[in-house]
N, C-alpha and C positions, 0 to 999 in steps of 0.2 A: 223468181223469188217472191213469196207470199207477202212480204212485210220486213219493215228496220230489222233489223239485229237483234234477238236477244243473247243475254247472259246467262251463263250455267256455270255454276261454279263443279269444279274437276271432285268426283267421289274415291280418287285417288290418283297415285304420283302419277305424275306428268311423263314419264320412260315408260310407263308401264300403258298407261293409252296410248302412247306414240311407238310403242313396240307390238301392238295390233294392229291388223291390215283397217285400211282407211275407211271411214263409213259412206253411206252411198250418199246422203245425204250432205250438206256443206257446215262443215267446224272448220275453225278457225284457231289457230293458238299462239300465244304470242313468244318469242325465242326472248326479248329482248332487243334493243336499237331498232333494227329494222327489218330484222327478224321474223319469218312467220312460217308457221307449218299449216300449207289449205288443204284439207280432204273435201274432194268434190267431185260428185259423180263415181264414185269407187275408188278415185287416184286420189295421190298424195304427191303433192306440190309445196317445197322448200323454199322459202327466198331468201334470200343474206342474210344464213345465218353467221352470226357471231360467237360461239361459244367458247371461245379460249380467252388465253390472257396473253396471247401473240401480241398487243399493241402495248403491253405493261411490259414485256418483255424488250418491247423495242425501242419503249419509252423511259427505263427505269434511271433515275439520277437526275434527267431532265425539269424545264420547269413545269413541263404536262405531265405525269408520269402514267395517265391514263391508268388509274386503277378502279378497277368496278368497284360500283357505288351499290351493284346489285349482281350476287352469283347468280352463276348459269342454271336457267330451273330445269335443265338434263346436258345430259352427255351428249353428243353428236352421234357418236356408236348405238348409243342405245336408242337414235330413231329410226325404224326399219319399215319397209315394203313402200319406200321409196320412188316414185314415177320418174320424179323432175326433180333437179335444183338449178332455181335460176339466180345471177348473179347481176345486179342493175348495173354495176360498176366495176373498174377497181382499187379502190381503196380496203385494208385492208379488213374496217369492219363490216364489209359489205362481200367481199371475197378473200375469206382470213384459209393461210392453211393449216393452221390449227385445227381447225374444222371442218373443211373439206375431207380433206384425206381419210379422216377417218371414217367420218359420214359416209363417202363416198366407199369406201372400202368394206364399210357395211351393209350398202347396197351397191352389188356392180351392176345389177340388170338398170339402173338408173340413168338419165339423160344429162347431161351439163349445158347447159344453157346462158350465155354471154353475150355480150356487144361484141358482135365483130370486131371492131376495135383494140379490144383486150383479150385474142384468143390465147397469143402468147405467152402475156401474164397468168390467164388462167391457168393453162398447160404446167406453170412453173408451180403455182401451189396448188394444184388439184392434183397431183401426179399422176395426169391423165394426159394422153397423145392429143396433141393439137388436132388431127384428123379424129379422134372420139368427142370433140368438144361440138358444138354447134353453135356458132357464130351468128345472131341476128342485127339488122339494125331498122332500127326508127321506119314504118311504113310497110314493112312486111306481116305476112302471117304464118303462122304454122302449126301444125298439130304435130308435138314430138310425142304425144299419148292418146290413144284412141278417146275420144271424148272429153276431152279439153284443148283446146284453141289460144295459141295464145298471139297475142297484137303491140308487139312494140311500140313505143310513144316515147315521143322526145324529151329528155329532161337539162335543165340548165344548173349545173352544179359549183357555180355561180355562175356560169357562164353557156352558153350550147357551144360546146366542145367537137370537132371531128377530127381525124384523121387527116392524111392527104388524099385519102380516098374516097374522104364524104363519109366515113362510117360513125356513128355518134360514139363519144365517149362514156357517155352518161344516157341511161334508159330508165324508162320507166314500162310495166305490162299491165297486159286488159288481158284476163283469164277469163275465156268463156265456158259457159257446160251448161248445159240444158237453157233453161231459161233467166240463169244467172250471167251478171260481168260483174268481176270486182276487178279494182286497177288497184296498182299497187304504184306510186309516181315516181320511186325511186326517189333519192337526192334530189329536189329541186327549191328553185324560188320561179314566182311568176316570171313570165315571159310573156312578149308578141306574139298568141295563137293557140299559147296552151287550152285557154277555155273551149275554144273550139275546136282544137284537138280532141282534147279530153271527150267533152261532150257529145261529140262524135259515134262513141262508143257508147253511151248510154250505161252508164256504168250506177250499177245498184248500189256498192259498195266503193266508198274510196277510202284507201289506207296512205295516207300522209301525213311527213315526217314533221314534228311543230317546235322542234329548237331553236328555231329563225336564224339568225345572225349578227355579227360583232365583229368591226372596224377592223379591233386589235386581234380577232382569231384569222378573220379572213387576210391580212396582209401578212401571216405571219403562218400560212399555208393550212389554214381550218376553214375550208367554205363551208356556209350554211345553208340553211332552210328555209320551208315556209315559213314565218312566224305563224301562232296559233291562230291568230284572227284572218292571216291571207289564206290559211288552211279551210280553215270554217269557211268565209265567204265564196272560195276556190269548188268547195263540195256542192254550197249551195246553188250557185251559178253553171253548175257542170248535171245539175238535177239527179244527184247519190241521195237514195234516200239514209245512207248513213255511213258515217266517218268514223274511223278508226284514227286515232291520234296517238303517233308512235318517234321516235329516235329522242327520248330523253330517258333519262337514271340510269345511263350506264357511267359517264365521266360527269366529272362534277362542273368543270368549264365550259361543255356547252349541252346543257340539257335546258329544261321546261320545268316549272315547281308543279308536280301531280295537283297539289291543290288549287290553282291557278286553273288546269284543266277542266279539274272536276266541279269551279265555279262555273266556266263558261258554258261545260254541259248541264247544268242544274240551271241554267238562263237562257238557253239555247234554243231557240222555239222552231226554226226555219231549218233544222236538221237534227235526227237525232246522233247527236256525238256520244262516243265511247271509249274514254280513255283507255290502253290497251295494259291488259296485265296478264301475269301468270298466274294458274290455279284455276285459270277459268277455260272453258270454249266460248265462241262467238256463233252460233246460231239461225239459223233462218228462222226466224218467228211463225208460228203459227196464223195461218187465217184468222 
């Protein structure tokens, strides 16, 4: 990768670039939460996407009733030519079947990609056979597409979660393809090792979630995040030359104030940050 990130604002709808096959070059877009469509190297790479209103539906009358603070800027259906989607978790804005199914039904030549851990869950809302899922956890590698690699890494969601098996609950991935890594940390808050995990991979790009966390959401079954500042210093300590800052303005209880963000990257000097939005792609900078 030549350089930080830049910003291109989108010359038209966001279905309609994401209904042309993937460019060779690496764009980035944002779905929303934690959400992201990567084209890199010619593939097109999904990650929890969230696009329904599956949790408003699950939530309605309650004292969360999770309703978007912000529409979905496409359909699931109308993203095609497909490689991958990977799912860090499952919760279900992170692996909604709202969204799968039909995504997934729009591309069948595509791979599903999960935490060992949750191949079950997956199977139940992807409507996809447990043996078509592919199952990863934490310390493995694999190429499910010619020319991207991807590298599991452990995430603590409040907590490092496993099985009886050892298989992580919660993931985080390191996509490689030519001379790029972006990580994407999934769900997390710091832990013993993460930096050195992380770092590990030399990752250009880190895309981490900046909602932090709250006494009363976490006891009351809402684990949280980075906050924005364990985010930033997390990037700058792991040597990303640039941060994607993502899982707020979708529920109004636990996001991040955009303005808040957009202060810290206007004072940010030790990384360049990029508050993550729709309308735009995310770019490899020119030399």
């Amino acid at each position: 990768m030549a350089g930080p990130l830049a910003t291109h604002p989108l010359n038209r709808a966001l279905s309609e670039v994401l209904s042309d096959p993937p460019t060779t070059d690496l764009a980035i877009y944002w779905l929303g939460q934690a959400g992201f469509v990567i084209d890199l190297a010619g593939r097109r790479v999904v990650i929890d996407p969230y696009l329904s209103d599956s949790l408003a539906e699950k939530y309605r009358g309650t004292a969360r009733p999770h309703l978007r603070m912000m529409p979905a800027p496409v359909a699931p259906e109308s993203i095609r030519a497909v490689d991958a989607v990977l799912c860090t978790h499952a919760h279900t804005d992170h692996m909604d079947p709202g969204t799968l199914k039909p995504l997934l039904a729009s591309n069948p030549q595509s791979k599903l990609v999960v935490p060992r851990a949750v191949v079950t869950q997956a199977a139940d809302r992807s409507g996809r056979s447990t043996n078509d899922i592919i199952g990863i956890n934490a310390g493995e590698s694999i190429e499910v597409v010619s020319g991207v690699k991807i590298n599991p890494t452990r995430a603590a969601h409040e907590t490092l979660d496993t099985d009886l098996h050892g298989n992580h609950l919660y993931l985080g991935y390191v996509l490689y393809a030519g001379n790029t890594a972006i990580w994407h940390s999934g769900d997390c808050v710091p832990f013993p090792g993460l930096i050195a995990e992380a770092a590990s991979f030399s990752p250009d790009i880190a895309m981490l979630p900046v909602n932090g966390r709250q006494p009363e959401l976490s006891e009351n079954g809402v684990p949280g995040n980075f906050s924005l500042e364990e985010a930033v210093t997390l990037a700058r300590q792991i040597g990303a030359r640039s941060m994607v800052a993502h899982h707020y303005g979708l529920f109004d209880f636990n996001t991040e104030d955009p303005q808040t963000i957009d202060a810290k990257a206007a004072s940010c000097s030790e990384i360049h940050l990029i508050r993550a939005s729709t309308g735009v792609a995310y770019c490899a900078a020119l030399p």
